[in-house]
N, C-alpha and C positions, 0 to 999 in steps of 0.2 A: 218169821212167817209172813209169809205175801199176803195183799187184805183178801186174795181172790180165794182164799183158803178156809176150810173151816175143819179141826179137826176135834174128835170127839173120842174120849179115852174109855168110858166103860161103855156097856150094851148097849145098839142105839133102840131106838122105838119103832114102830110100825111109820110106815112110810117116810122112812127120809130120803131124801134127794127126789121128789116127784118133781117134773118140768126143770130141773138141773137144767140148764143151756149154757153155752160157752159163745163165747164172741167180738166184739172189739165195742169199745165206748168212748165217747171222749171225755175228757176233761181237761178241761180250757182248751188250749191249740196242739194239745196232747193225745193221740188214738192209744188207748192201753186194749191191749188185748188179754181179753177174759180167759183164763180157765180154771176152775172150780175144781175143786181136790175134797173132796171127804172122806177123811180117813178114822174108820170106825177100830177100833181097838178088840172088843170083845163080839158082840154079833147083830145083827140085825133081825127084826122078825117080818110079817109079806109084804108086802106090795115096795120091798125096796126097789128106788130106779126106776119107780112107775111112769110113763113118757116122759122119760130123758131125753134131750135132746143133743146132751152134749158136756164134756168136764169126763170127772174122773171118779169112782168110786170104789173103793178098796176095805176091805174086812176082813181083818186081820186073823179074827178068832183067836185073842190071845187065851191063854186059859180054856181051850177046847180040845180035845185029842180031835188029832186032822179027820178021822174016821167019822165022826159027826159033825153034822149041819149046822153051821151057826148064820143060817138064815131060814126064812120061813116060806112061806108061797107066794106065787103072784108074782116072784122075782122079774125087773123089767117087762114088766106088762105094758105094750103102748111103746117101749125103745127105738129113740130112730136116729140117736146117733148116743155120742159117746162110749162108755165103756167101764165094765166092772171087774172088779178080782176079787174075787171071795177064794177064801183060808179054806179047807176042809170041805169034808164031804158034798157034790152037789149033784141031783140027780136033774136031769132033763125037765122031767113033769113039772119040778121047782118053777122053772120058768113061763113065761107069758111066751103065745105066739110069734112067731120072727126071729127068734133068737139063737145066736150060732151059740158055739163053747167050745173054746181048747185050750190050750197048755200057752201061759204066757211065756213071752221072750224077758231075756235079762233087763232090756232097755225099757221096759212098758214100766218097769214102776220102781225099781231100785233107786233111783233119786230122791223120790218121795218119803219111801220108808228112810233112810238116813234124814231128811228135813225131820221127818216128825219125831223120829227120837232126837234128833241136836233141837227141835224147839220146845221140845217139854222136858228135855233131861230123863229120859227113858231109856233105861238096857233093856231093846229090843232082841230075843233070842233066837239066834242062826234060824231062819229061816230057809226052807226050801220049794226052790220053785216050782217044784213036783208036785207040793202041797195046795200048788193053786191052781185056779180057772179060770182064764177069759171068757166073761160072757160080754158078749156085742151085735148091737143089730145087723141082721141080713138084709134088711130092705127100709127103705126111709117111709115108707106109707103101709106101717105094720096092719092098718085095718082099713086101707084104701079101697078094696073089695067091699066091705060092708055099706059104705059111704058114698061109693060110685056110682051114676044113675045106672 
C-alpha cells in the first residue's frame, strides 16, 4: 500500500474525504506526487467528497444489491476536482451542484480495486462496470456565482 492511500473495509461514516486534494510535496530533494485513494468497502452515508479537490474515491458497496444506494445526500457538494465511483444505485438529486455522472472506463479504477484486495488479502467478487458511476466536477468554482461581486 502507498503511504498516499487510505483504505477502509466496512461502512464509512458521514463525511469522509471532505478537502481530499492531490498534489506533489517534497521530501528532502525528492517531489513525490500526491494522490489519495479511499477505497470504502461497504458504503458511505452524505456529505461524501464534500469540496474535494482532487485524489480518488471509490465504494465498493460490498454486501449491497447494486439496485440500492450505498450512499447518502450531499454527495460531492463543493467538488472542484477529482473524482468518485460509487457501486450501485445513484440518483442525480444524491448529488451537490456542479456535478456531471457517467459510466466509468476500464482504466479509471481497475488498478486500484486489484491493490486493495492483494493489500488486505480479500476475494473481491467480479465486479461489473455497469454497476458503477463516475461522479466528477463540471466546473472548478462549483459556487463561484454565489461569491462573486
Amino acid at each position: 500500500m502507498r503511504e498516499d492511500q487510505l483504505y477502509r473495509i466496512p461502512s464509512g461514516c458521514a463525511l469522509v474525504g471532505i478537502l481530499n486534494q492531490d498534489g506533489s510535496r517534497m521530501s528532502g530533494d525528492t517531489i513525490i506526487d500526491d494522490y489519495p485513494v479511499i477505497m470504502i468497502g461497504g458504503s458511505s452515508r452524505d456529505f461524501l467528497g464534500e469540496y474535494m479537490a482532487g485524489g480518488l474515491i471509490v465504494v465498493l458497496g460490498l454486501g449491497y444489491d447494486s439496485n440500492c444506494s450505498p450512499v447518502g445526500k450531499f454527495i460531492a457538494s463543493g467538488m472542484n476536482g477529482g473524482k468518485l465511483f460509487i457501486r450501485g444505485r445513484f440518483q442525480p438529486e444524491q448529488a451537490g451542484p456542479g456535478i456531471g455522472i457517467e459510466k466509468p472506463t476500464p482504466e479509471d479504477f481497475d488498478l486500484y480495486l486489484q491493490e486493495f484486495s492483494a493489500d488486505l488479502s480479500l476475494e473481491i467478487p467480479e465486479l461489473k462496470r455497469d454497476d458503477f458511476v463516475k461522479v466528477f466536477p463540471t466546473t472548478t468554482r462549483p459556487y463561484g456565482r454565489v461569491y462573486a461581486y
